[in-house]
C-alpha positions in Angstrom: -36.0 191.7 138.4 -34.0 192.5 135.6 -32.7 190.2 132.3 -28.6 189.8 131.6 -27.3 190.7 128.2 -25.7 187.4 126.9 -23.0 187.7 124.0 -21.3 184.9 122.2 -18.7 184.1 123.7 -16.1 181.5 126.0 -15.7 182.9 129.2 -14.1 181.5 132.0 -16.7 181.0 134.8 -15.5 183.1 138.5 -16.4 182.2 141.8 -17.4 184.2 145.1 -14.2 185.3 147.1 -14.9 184.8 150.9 -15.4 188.5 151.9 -17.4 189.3 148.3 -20.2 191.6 148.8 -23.2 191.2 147.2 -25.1 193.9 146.2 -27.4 193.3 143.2 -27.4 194.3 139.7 -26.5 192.7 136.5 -22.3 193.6 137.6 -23.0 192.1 140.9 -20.4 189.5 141.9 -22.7 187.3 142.6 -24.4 187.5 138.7 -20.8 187.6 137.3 -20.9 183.2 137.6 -24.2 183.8 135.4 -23.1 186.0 133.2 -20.3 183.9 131.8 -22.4 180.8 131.7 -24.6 182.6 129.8 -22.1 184.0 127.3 -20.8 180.4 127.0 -24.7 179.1 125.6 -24.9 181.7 123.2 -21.6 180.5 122.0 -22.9 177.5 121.6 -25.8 177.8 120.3 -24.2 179.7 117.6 -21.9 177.1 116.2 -24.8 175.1 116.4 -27.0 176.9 113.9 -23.7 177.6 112.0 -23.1 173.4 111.4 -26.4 173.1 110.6 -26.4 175.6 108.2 -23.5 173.6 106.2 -24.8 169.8 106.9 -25.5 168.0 104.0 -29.3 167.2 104.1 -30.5 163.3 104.9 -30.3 161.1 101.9 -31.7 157.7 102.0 -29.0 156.3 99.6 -26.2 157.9 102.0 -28.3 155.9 104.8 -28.3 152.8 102.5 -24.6 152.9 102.5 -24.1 153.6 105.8 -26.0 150.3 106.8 -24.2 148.2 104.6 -21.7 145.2 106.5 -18.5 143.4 105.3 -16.0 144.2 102.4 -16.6 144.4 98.9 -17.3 147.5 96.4 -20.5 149.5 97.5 -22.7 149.7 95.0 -26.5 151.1 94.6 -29.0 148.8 93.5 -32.0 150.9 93.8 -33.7 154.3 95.4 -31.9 154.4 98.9 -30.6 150.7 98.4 -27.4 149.6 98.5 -25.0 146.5 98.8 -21.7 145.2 98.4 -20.3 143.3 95.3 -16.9 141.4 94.9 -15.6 140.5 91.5 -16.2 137.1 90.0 -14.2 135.0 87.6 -15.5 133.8 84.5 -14.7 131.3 82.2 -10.7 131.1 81.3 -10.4 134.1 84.2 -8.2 134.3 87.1 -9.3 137.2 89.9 -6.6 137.7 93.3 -8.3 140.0 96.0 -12.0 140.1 94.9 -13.1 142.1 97.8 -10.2 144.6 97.4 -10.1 144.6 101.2 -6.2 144.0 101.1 -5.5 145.8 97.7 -6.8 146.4 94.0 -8.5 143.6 92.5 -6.2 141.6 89.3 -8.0 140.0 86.9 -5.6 137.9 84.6 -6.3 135.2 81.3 -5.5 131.8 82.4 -3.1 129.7 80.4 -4.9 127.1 77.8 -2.2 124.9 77.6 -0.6 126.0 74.5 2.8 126.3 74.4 3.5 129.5 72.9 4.6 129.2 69.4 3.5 129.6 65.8 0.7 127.0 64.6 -1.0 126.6 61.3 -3.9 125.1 62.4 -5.1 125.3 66.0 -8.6 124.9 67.7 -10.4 128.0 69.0 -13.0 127.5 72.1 -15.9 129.5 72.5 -14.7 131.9 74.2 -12.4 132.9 70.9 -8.8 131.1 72.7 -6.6 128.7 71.0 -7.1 125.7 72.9 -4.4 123.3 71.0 -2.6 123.8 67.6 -0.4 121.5 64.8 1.1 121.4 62.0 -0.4 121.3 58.4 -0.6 117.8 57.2 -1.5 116.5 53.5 -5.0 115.4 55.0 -5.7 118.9 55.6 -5.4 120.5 52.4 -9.6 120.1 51.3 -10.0 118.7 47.3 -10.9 121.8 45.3 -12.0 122.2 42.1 -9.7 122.7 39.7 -12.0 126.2 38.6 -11.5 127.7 41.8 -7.7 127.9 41.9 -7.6 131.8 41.3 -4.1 131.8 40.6 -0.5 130.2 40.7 -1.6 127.7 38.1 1.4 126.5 36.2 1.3 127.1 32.5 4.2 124.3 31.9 4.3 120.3 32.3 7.8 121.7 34.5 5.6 124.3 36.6 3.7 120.4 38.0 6.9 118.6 38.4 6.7 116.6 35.4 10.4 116.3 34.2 9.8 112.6 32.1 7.1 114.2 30.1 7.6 113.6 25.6 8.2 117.0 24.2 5.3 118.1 21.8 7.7 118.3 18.7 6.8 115.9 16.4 8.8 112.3 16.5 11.5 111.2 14.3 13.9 108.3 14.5 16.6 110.3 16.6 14.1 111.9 19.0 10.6 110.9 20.5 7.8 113.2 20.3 4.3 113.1 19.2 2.7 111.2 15.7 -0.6 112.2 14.2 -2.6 108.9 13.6 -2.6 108.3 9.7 -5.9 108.2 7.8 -6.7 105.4 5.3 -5.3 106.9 2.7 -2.2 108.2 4.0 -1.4 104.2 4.6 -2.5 103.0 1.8 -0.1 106.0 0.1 2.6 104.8 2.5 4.8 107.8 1.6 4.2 109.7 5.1 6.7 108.8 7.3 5.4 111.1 10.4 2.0 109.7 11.5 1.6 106.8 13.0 -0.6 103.5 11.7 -3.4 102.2 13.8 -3.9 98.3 13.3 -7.6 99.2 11.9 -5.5 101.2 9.2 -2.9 98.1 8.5 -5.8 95.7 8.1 -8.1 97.8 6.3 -8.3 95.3 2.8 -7.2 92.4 4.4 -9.2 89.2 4.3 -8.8 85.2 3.6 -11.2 82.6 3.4 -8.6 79.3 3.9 -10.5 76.7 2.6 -10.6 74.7 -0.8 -12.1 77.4 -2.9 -10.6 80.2 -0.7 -8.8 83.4 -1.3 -6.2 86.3 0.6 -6.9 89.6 0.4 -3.9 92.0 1.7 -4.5 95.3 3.0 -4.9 98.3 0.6 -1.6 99.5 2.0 0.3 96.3 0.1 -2.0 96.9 -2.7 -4.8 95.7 -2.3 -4.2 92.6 -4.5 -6.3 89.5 -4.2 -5.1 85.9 -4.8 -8.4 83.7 -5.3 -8.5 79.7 -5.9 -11.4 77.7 -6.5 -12.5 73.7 -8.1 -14.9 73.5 -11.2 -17.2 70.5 -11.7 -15.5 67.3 -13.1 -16.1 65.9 -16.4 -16.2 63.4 -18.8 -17.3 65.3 -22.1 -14.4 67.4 -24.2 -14.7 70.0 -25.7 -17.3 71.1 -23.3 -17.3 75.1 -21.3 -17.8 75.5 -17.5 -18.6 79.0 -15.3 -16.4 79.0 -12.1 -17.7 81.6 -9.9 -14.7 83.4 -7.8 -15.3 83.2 -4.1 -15.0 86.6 -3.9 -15.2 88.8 -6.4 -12.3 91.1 -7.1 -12.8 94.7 -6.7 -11.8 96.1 -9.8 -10.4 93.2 -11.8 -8.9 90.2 -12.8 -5.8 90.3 -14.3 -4.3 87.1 -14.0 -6.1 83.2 -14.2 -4.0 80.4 -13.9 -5.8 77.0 -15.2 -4.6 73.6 -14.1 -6.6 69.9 -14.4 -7.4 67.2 -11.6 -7.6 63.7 -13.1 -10.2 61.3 -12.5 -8.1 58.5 -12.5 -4.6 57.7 -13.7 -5.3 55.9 -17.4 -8.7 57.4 -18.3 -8.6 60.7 -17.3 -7.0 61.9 -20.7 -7.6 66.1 -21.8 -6.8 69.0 -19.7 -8.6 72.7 -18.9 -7.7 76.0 -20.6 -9.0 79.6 -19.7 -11.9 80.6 -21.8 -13.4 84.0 -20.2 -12.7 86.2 -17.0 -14.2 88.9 -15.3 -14.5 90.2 -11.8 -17.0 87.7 -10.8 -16.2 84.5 -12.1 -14.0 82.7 -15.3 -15.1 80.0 -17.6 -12.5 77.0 -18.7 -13.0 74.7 -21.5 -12.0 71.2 -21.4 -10.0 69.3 -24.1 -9.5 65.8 -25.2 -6.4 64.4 -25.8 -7.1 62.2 -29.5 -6.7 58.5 -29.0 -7.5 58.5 -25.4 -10.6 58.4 -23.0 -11.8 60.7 -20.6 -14.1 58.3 -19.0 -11.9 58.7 -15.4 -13.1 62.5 -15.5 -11.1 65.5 -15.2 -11.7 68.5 -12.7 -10.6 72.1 -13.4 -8.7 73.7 -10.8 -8.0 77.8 -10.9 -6.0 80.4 -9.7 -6.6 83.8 -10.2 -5.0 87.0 -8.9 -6.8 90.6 -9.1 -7.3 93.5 -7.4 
């Protein structure tokens, strides 16, 4: 028994005709049937080895995919693991087709509400959106410091909107303005007719006691004078000196002393008073007698005196 010589190739298998002969061998008729089938498993065979030479090799992440149900994005979670993801919204997100099983996934901000528009305040959420927005009010503007206005600051009573403000020139009778306030001695000069007088100034010197031995002192700016009167002690002795202290006594001087008598009674009250001595503190009178009378009523000096 001999072996047939297969080759690779896709023959078309015969069959016996009635009358063939068979005689043996491998071009026999009857090894002819073989033959082809023979050529057609070498064939075979050969694309076999070929495919197999160009298959990708088994990989258990390919595997992992492979046994993965339903729609969704493939994705690997691990060393041959796999599973499928669809898209999610988040907070303020909008997602159509999550799967992407009937087209590419749209994700898309949701509206907050706003109406579009320019705000100057508005309210942000958390996740950095204007949630609502206003106007500027008064009530918003915070109370700063007057230090940490960097700039803009006006220089001019007209730069705050002052318009009814007195102009800084000083005052006269045609215009108003500002006055200095007068010292003492620019009142009491009286000469100055640009400052003004403070009522400390215009009674600075001014005093009165208004009693029965009294006096009225006016302000240093009408002088300074003093008018002073005051009652000695009554008697019935001529010829006969008294003291009368002033109430006050007079700054500098007296200059003036005016002498008059109160009588004791109207019939025996005969002599009068006249001015003796006088200095700042007090005066001394002297009381007369009037020959052929009688000063047995009494008499009473009375004086006035005027200094400064």
């Amino acid at each position: 028994m001999g072996y047939l010589n297969d080759k690779e190739s896709w023959d078309k298998v015969p069959y016996f005709a009635e009358d063939a002969v068979l005689t043996g061998g491998p071009d026999c008729p009857d090894n002819v049937p073989i033959q082809a089938l023979a050529n057609r498993t070498a064939f075979l065979k050969q694309q076999a080895e070929q495919a197999a030479r160009k298959a990708q090799p088994l990989s258990p992440d390919l595997s992992a995919l492979a046994g993965i149900k339903g729609a969704g994005f493939y994705v690997s979670t691990g060393p041959g693991a796999a599973a499928a993801r669809t898209l999610t919204a988040g907070q303020g997100l909008a997602i159509s087709n999550a799967d992407g099983k009937a087209g590419n996934p749209s994700v898309a901000l949701s509206n907050s509400g706003v109406t579009p528009g320019n705000y100057s305040m508005v309210v942000v959420d958390a996740m950095g959106r204007v949630t609502s927005g206003r106007t500027m009010t008064a009530a918003d503007v915070p109370a700063l410091d007057w230090g940490k206005i960097a700039s803009g600051k006006p220089s001019t009573l007209a730069g705050y909107g002052i318009t009814d403000a007195l102009s800084n020139a000083p005052a006269t009778e045609a215009a108003a303005g500002i006055l200095k306030i007068a010292s003492q001695a620019q009142v009491n000069a009286g000469g100055n007719a640009g400052v003004a007088v403070t009522p400390k100034t215009l009674k600075f010197g001014f005093g009165c006691s208004l009693t029965q031995n009294g006096y009225l002192a006016s302000p240093w700016w009408l002088g300074g004078w003093v008018f002073q009167w005051a009652v000695g002690t009554m008697t019935t002795v001529g010829d006969q000196e008294q003291n009368i202290t002033f109430p006050i006594a007079f700054p500098n001087e007296c200059i003036f002393l005016a002498v008059s008598t109160i009588a004791g009674s109207t019939a025996l009250s005969d002599g009068w008073f006249q001015e003796r001595t006088i200095n700042r503190g007090w005066c001394s009178v002297v009381g007369q007698f009037i020959g052929g009378g009688s000063l047995s009523g009494g008499i009473t000096p009375r004086i006035f005196a005027i200094g400064r």
